[in-house]
N, C-alpha and C positions, 0 to 999 in steps of 0.2 A: 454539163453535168447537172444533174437535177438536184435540188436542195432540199430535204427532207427533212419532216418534225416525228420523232420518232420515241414514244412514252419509255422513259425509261425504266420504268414499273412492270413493263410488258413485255418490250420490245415490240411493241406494236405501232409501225408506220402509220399517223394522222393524218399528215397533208401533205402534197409534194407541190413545189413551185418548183419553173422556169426560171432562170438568174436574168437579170437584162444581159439584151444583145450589147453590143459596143455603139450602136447607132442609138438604143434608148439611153443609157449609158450619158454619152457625150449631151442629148438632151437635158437630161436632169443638172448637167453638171453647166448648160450654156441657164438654165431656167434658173439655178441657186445664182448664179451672176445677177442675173436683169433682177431678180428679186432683192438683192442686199442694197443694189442701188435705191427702191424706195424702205425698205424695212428702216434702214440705218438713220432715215429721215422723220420717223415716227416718233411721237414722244415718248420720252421714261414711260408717262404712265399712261400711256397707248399699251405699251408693249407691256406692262404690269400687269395691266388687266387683262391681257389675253393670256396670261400666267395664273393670274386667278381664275380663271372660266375652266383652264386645263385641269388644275387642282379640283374644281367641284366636278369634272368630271370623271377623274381619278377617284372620287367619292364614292360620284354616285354610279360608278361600276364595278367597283371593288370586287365584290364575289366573281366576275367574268372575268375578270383580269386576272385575278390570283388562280382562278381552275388550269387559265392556258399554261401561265406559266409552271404549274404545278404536272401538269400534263406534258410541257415541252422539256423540262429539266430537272423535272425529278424532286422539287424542296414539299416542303411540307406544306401541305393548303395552309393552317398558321402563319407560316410564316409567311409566305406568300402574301395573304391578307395585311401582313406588317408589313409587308417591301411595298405593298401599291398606300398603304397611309402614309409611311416613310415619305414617298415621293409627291404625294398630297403636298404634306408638311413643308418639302423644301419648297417647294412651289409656291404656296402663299407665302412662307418668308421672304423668300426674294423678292416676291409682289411689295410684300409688306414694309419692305426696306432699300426701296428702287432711290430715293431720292437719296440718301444716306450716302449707298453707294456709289451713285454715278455722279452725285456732286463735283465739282472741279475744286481745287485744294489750293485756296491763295496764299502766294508766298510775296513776303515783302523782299523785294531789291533795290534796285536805284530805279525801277521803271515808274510811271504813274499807274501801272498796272499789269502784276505778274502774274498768275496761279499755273495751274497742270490742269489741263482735263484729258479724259479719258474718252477716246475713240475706238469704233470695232475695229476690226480686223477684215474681216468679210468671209466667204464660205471656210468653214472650218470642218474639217472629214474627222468623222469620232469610230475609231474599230474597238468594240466592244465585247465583251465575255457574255457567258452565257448566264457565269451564276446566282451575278442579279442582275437579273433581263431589264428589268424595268429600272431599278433606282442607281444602274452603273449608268445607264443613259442618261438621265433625268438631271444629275448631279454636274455632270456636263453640259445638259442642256439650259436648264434654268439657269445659271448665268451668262453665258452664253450668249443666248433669245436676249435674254434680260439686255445686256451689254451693246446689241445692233448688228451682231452675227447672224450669219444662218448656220444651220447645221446640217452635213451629211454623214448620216448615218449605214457604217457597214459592221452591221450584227453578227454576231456569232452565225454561222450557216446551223446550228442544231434548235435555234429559236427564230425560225422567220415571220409565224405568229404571234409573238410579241413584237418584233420588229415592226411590219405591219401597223397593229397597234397601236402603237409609240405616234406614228404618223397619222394617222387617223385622228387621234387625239392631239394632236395638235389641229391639225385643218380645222377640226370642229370648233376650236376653240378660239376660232378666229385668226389666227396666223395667214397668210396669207399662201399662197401658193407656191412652194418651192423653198418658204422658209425652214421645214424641218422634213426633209425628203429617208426614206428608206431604199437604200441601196441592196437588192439582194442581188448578189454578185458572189463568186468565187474569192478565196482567199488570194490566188493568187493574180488576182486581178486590182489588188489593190495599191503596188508601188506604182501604176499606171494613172491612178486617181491623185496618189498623193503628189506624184509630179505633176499634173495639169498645171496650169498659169493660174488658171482660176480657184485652185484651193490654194487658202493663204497660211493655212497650220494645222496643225494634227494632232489630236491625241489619242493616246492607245491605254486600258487596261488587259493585260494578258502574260504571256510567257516574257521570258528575259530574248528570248531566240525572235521573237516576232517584235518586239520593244527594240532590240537592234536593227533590225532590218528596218524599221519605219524610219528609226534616227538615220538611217545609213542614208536612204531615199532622202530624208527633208532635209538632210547636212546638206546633200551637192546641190542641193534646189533651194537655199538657206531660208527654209522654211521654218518657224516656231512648231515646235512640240513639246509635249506633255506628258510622263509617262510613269503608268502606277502599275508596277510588274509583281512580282513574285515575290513571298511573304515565308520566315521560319521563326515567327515570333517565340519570343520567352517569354516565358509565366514563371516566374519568383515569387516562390514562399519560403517568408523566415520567420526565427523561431518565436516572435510578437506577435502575429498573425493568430486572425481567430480558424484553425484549419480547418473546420469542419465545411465553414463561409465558405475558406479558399476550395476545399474539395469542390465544392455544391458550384462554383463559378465555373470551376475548369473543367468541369464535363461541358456546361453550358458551352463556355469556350472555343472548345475541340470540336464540339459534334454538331456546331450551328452550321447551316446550307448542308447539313448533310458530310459536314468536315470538308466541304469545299469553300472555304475563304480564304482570300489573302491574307487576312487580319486575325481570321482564329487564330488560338495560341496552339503550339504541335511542340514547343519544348518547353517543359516542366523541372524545373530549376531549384532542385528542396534541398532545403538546408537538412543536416545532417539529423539533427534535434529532432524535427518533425518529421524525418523521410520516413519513416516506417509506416505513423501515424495518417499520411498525406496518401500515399501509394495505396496502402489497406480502405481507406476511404474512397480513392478516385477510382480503384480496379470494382470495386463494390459499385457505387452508382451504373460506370460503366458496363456491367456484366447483365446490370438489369434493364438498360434501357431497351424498352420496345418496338421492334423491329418491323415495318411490314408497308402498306399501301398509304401512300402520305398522303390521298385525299382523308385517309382514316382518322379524326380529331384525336382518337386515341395515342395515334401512330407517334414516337419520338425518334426515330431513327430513318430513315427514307434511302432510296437507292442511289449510287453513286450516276453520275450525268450521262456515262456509257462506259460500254465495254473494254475499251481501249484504257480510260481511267481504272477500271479495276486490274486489267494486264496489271496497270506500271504497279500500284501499289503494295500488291500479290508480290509482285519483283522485288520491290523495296524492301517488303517486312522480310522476307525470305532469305535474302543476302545479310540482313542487319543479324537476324537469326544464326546464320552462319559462320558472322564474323563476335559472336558472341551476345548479343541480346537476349536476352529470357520475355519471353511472352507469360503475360498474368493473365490476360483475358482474350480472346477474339485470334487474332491473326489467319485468318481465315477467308476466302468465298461461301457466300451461302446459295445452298442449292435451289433450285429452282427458276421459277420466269424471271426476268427483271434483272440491274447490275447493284445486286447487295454486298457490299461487304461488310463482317462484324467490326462491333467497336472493339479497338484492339489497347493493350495499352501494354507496352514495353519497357524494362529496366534494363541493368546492365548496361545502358547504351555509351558509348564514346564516339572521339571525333575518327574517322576514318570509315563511320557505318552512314550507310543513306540515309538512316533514321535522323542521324544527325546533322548532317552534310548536305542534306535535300530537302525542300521542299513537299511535306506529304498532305495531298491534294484528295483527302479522305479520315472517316475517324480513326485514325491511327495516333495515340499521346505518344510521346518519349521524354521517359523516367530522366533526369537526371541528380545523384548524391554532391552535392558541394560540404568542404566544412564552414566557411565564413563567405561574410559577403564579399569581400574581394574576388574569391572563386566563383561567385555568383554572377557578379559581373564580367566577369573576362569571358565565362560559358558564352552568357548570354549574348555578348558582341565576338560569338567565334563563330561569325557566320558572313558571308557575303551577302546577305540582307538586311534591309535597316528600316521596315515596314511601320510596326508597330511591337511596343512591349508592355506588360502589365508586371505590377508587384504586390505583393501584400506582405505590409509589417506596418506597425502602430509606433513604428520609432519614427520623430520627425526626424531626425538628423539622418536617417536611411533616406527614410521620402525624398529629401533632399537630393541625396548624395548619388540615387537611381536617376533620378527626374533629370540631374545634369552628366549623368555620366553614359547613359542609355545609350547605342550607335542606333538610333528610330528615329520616325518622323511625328511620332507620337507615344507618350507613356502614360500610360493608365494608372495610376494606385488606389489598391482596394477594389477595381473593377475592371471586368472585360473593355479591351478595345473596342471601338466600336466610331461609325461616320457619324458627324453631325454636322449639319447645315451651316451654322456658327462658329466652326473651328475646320483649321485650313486642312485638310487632308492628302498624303502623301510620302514619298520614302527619302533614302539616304541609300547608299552603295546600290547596289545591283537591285536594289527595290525599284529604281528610277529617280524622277525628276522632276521638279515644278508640284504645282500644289491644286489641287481637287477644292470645291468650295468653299464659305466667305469670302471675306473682298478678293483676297489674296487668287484664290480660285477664279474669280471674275475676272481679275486683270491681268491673266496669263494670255488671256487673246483678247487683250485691247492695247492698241496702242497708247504709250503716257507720254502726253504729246508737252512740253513746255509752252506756255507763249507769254511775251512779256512785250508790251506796249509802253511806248514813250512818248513826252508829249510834242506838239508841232514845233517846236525849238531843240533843236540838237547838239549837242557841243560838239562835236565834230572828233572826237575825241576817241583814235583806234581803239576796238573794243580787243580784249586779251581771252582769244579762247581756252 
């Protein structure tokens, strides 16, 4: 089956690749072998520097990077320009902070010399999303490389020019051959990678349905995985909150990638006091954002990734409509070329509507009235995700009380969720498992090896495991 990049602005078919045969296929996967045996041997700041070389070339291509992907997936050139400095950024920090991390970690025992240190893993297979082509990759990979991995990369099949890419920019960057390979292959060609001998762990961001099945493969092969799936974050505002700020965030929020993130917020959690005031604000921002061609700088709203995406979501608002939601703004397809759909933003909502229940993977908000924080929080953990959550109220004793009571892998207060290089990223329930960057990120595919040395006289003395 041919693999095709396909503008979703247009609908108009870019590029079409051939997937590898099973004969290239197994190549790439005998060449990420012979390769980790010398990668792993190179020093920290070997492998640093060719982290730094990557980043200044993420730099200095910025504008042609951001076009493709802007072109293969639909986000906004903006923002696009922001996902390829994003990935700059991680880049040199992990350069920047090689010795920090890969340090060995002395611990005093009865030995004349104990610590931990940290060893790779070796080929590691990364299946990736589409909606940030570049810096879902990168976040993965820059500790990773960093760490004495290689990595093999199987991209979304709707971006295989960024995929491409990715690869490119590494080789140039010094990596050596087969260290950071692009696999374009069929989706269903990949429980056959993830069993090979030769891959030693996996990590996936995508659906809950595809995050199972990778665990399902690496369990009987007891292979390490890592896995950052599906997102229904909350957005709480109460009645201390400056709400105009919170309005002004939670559009931000809802309608970034085009309302395709895991981490946007898609339930809006208002205390009773402000719901009126928050709702009339957030339906107003939303009613006016600017809809149209996201290479356009103007443009604030861009099209959804494909066709398929706007079926489901058209399906969602429509049933949520049926079983009682009120639509204030949007809920709609809009006509013409391209997969648009309006920013929509819903009240009325309760548990038993997809609004609430599902993951909505497009600008679509849902309204929800609480009268106290207690209500606020039970909303907010009534969902089989545990991604990420924000709040805003200027009470510390709230700040507190949200910060430990939150079911996420992350809470925000006063500000949108959002990755950073420096802080460990990842879920809780059906979000998944294991942690995305800083150390913690790093040393999900490194082995933490103990070793403890004693001196040439031994007491002979059964040790007690």
């Amino acid at each position: 089956m041919t693999i095709a990049s396909i503008n979703p602005a247009t609908g108009e078919t870019l590029a079409s690749f051939e997937p590898l045969s099973d004969g290239e296929l197994d190549q790439r996967l005998a060449l990420a072998e012979r390769t980790f045996g010398s990668w792993r041997r190179e020093t920290a700041a070997a492998r640093a520097q060719a982290l730094s070389r990557a980043a200044e070339i993420f730099t200095k291509r910025r504008e042609a990077l951001a076009r493709t992907a802007t072109l293969e997936m639909g986000k906004l050139y903006t923002a696009s320009l922001a996902e390829v400095d994003k990935c700059a950024g991680c880049l040199r920090w992990y350069a920047a902070e090689h010795e920090r991390l890969l340090a060995p970690e002395v611990v005093a025992t009865d030995a004349v010399r104990s610590y931990v240190r940290f060893d790779p893993l070796g080929p590691v297979l990364a299946v990736m999303p589409w909606n940030f082509p570049y810096w879902q990759v990168v976040r993965f990979a820059a500790p990773a490389l960093l760490a004495g991995n290689v990595g093999l990369l199987k991209h979304a099949s709707s971006v295989p020019q960024v995929s491409l890419a990715l690869e490119a920019i590494f080789r140039e960057a010094g990596l050596p051959e087969g260290c950071f390979q692009s696999l374009l292959v069929e989706s269903g060609r990949v429980a056959r990678i993830a069993r090979d001998r030769r891959v030693r762990a996996a990590t996936l961001t995508g659906s809950e349905h595809a995050g199972a099945s990778l665990a399902r493969v690496c369990g009987e092969a007891l292979k390490k995985t890592v896995l950052e799936l599906g997102g229904s974050d909350p957005f709480i505002v109460l009645p201390s909150a400056d709400v105009a700020k919170a309005a002004e965030v939670a559009v931000a929020a809802r309608v970034q990638n085009n309302g395709q993130s895991c981490i946007a917020a898609k339930r809006f959690i208002v205390h009773d006091k402000v719901f009126d005031e928050f709702e009339a604000a957030m339906t107003r921002r939303m009613a006016a954002l600017r809809v149209g061609d996201p290479m356009d700088a103007r443009t604030e709203l861009g099209p959804l990734a494909g066709e398929q995406l706007r079926e489901d979501i058209d399906k969602q608002v429509r049933r949520s409509v049926e079983l009682g939601a009120a639509v204030r703004t949007g809920g709609k397809r809009l006509e013409g070329r391209g997969f648009f759909y309006a920013a929509t933003v819903l009240t009325k909502v309760s548990a038993g509507m997809p609004a609430a229940d599902e993951e909505l993977f497009a600008p679509v908000a849902a309204l929800f009235r609480v009268p106290d924080l207690d209500e606020a929080i039970r909303v907010a953990n009534a969902t089989r995700y545990g991604l990420g959550a924000c709040a805003f109220t200027r009470d510390p004793g709230e700040q507190e009380r949200l910060a430990a009571e939150l079911e996420a892998g992350s809470v925000f207060i006063n500000g949108m969720v959002k990755s950073d290089s420096r802080l460990p990223f990842g879920g809780v329930k059906l979000s998944g498992y294991g942690r995305e960057l800083s150390s913690y990120g790093m040393r999900e595919f490194m082995n933490v090896k103990s070793v403890w040395i004693g001196g040439e006289q031994h007491d002979g003395k059964a040790a007690v495991e």
